[in-house]
Structures are given as C-alpha cells and as structure tokens.
N, C-alpha and C positions, 0 to 999 in steps of 0.2 A: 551252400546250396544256392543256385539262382535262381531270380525268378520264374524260368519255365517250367524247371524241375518242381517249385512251390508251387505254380498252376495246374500242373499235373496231380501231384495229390490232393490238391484240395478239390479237383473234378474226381479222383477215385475217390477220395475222404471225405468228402462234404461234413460230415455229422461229428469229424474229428477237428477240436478246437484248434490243437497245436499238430497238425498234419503232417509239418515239418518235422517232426520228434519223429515221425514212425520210420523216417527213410537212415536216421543216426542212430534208432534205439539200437541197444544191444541186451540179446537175455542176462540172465541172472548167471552166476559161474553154478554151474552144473555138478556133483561129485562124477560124472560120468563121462569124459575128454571125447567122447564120440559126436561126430556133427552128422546129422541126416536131414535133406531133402529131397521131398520126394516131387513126385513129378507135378504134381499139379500145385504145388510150391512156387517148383522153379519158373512153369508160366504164369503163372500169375504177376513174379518179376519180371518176365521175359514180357506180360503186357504195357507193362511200366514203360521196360526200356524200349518198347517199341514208338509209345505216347511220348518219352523224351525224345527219340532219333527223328520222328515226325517235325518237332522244332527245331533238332539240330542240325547234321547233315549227313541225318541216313545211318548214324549206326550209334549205339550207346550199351554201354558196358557197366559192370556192378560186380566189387569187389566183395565176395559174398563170404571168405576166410581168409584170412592170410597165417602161414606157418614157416617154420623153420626153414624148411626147406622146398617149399610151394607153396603157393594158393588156389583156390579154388572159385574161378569168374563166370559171368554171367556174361554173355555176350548174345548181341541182336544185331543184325545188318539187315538193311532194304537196298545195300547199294555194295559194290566192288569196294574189298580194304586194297590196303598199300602190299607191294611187294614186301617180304619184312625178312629179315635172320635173326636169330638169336644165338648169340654166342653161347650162352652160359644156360640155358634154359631150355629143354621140352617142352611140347603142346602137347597135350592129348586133347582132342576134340570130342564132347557128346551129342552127334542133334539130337536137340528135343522137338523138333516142330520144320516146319520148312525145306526148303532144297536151295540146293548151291553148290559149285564147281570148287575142287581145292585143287588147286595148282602149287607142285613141289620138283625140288629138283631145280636146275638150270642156273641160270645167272641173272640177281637182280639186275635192272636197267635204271641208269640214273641213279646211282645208292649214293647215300649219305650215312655218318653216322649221325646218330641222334643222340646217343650219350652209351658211357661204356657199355659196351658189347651188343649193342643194339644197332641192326644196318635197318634202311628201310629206301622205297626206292616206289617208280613208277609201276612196274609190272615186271613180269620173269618171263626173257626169253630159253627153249628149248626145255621147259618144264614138261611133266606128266599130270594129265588132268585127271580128273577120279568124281565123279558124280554123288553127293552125299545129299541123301535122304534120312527123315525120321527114327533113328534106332541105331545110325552107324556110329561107328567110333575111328578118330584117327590118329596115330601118334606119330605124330612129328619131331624129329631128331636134332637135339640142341644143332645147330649150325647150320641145318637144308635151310635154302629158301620156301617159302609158302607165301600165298595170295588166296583168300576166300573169292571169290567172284561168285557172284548174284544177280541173276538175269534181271532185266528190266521189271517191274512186276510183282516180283518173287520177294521173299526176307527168309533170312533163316536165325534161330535162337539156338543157340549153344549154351553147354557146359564145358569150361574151358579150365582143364590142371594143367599151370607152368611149375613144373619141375626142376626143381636146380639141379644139373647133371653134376656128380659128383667125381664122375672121372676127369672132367676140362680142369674142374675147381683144384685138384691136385696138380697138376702140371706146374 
C-alpha cells in the first residue's frame, strides 16, 4: 500500500489504529461460497477510489473478488481510460453512479501490446459511442476494442466482471 492510499484511510478511518489492515482484511471463510454487495457497499468503495484517483491520475480500481474463471472489480474514472482489447476476457460493465461515453468497435490507434493478450492504445478510431448512465449495464466481447471516456467534470464508478471467454481458451 502507499502512502496516499494510507492517507486516504486514515482521513476515512481516523479512530482505526491499524487503518491499513481494513483495505487487506479479508472475511472469515463463510460455509456459504455466495459473495454479495450491495449498493451502497460498493460506493462507499467507489468513494475510496475516487479519494485515491484524486492523488493519482484520475482513475483507480479495486479488486474486490477474484475466481476461476472471472473477477469481479471496482472501477472509478474522472478522466478518459486508454483504448484497450482483450483477447481472452469479457467486460461486463455496471454503473453504479455517474455518466460516461463507452466507445466500441473500430480500431485501436497506437496499440501496443502490454502483455499476453492484452492490446492497449491511444483511442479507437471508427468506433460506436453509447452514452452510460446510473443502472446500465454493458457487455463487451472478449477481443472488440473499448474506451470509457469521461467528460471533463464528470467521473463515473463501475462494477466491472472480466470473464475468461471459454471459447478462445479452447482454440
């Protein structure tokens, strides 16, 4: 953990000694394998990662399960991500709060890879724009490009399932 992230809880935690424990704790194993948060959970994170993207540069994310074959992320933006593909993986997107542009389809610009099966790039030319508000949901198809874009001003907090596509994975 860094220092910003340890400034940030000790401004939400003040009256917690070891402040840094609550961002690592993990519960207790459950006899019950079901995971549930509910909404006013998730912003609650979602203010966190807003108080870290404030330090960093506009956007921060929190791995809030990880499974076999997905996880399930926390994600905040105040600022435009990178063009990105994923080879091996789905997005499904939930907003919880905020508005922002999802741009899909076309051709990253500038792509690089980043490491296997991950492309990422300046922005998508010849994409389709889609306007996402509070309550939408998107799914994005292992391999399309996608770019969140976030108006000047604006932030938006997601729920964000990367699904491992099980058809690529057989090829």
């Amino acid at each position: 953990m860094d220092t910003s992230e340890k400034l940030i809880l000790r401004e939400l935690f003040p009256a917690e000694p070891d402040c840094e424990k609550l961002a690592v704790a993990t519960p207790a194993a459950a006899p019950n394998p079901v995971d549930h948060w509910t909404p006013a959970v998730l912003l609650e994170r979602g203010a966190v990662l807003a108080k870290m993207a404030k330090f960093g540069d506009g956007s921060a994310s929190d791995t809030l399960k990880e499974y076999p074959q997905h996880c399930a992320m926390l994600s905040f933006r105040s600022r435009d991500g990178a063009a990105e593909v994923h080879e091996d993986f789905a997005d499904v997107f939930y907003v919880l709060e905020g508005r922002a542009a999802m741009l899909t389809g076309g051709n990253v610009t500038s792509a690089k890879i980043v490491s296997p099966g991950e492309t990422r790039g300046a922005a998508i030319e010849g994409g389709k724009r889609q306007e996402l508000r509070a309550g939408d949901v998107v799914h994005v198809p292992a391999g399309v490009p996608h770019q969140m874009l976030v108006t000047a001003g604006k932030t938006i907090t997601c729920l964000v399932m990367k699904i491992q596509d099980m058809k690529i994975q057989e090829k």
